[in-house]
Structures are given as C-alpha cells and as structure tokens.
C-alpha positions, 0 to 999 in steps of 0.5 A: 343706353350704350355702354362706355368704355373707361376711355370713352368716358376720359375722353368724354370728360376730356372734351367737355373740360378742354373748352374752358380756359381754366381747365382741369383744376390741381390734384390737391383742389381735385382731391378735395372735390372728390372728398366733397363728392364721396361726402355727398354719396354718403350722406345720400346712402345714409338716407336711403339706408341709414337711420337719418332720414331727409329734412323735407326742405333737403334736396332730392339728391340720389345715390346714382347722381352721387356715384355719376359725379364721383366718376366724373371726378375721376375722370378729371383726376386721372385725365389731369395726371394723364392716368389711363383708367383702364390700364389702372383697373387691369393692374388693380384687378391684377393684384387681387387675383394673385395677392388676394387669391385665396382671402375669400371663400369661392361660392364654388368651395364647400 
C-alpha cells in the first residue's frame, strides 16, 4: 500500500464526513470520542502486553484497528477546527528540537 500523506489522509476523512447531512459532530462530543478510542487502545495493549488477558467471548480487536480509529478521529477533530495537520507536526517537532534539544542522550553521545 502507498503511503498517505497527513493531508491526503484530512481530505480522505473529509470526503467520507462531507456526504452525511450530520457532518463532523462538536469538539466537546469528538473529544469524548477520541477519549472512547484511547480507552480502546489501552485495553487492547493491555491485552497483548499487560497481565489481563481476553475473556473468550471478547471481540478480536487489535492495536493496529485501535490506532486506525485514533487517527480517524483525529482527523475529524482537526478537519472540524480547520487545523492542518502537517503544519501542526512541523511546529510540534519544531519544539522538541529547540526546547527539548538536550533532554535526551543521542545514541551518537558516549
């Protein structure tokens, strides 16, 4: 499979939401969705790596489907507030290579 670009996954998301009369839901019911989502992700990483097994009557979710639905919310989220998301990674990662430039130890460093 090709790989997306952030826009290209937005604008996915957006065609798909843009063909219901609903369309995006609010930031408060969106944040609660994606608090669902992130719920959902940890139980399943809990399963897969934690101590608490699945009953054998649980649904056979996976971490990959769980992370899938966390970025379609996303997208949804920052699609709804018109936030780019490519713009928003760039300043993110702009922050962490200035503020945080020396918080780690570099493989590179002795």
């Amino acid at each position: 499979m090709a790989e997306k670009s952030l826009a290209a996954i937005q604008k996915e998301v957006d065609d798909y939401i843009s063909q219901f009369k609903e369309g995006y839901f609010s930031p408060l019911a969106m944040l609660a969705r994606m608090s669902e989502e992130v719920g959902e992700l940890a139980r399943e990483v809990n399963h897969t790596y934690g101590e608490k097994p699945k009953k054998s009557d649980e649904a056979d979710n996976s971490i990959e489907m769980e992370l899938g639905d966390i970025l379609f919310i996303l997208a949804c989220f920052a699609n709804s507030l018109g936030i780019d998301l490519a713009e928003a990674h760039d300043k993110v990662m702009h922050k962490f290579n200035t503020r945080d430039a020396a918080r780690w130890t570099r493989k590179d460093e002795p």
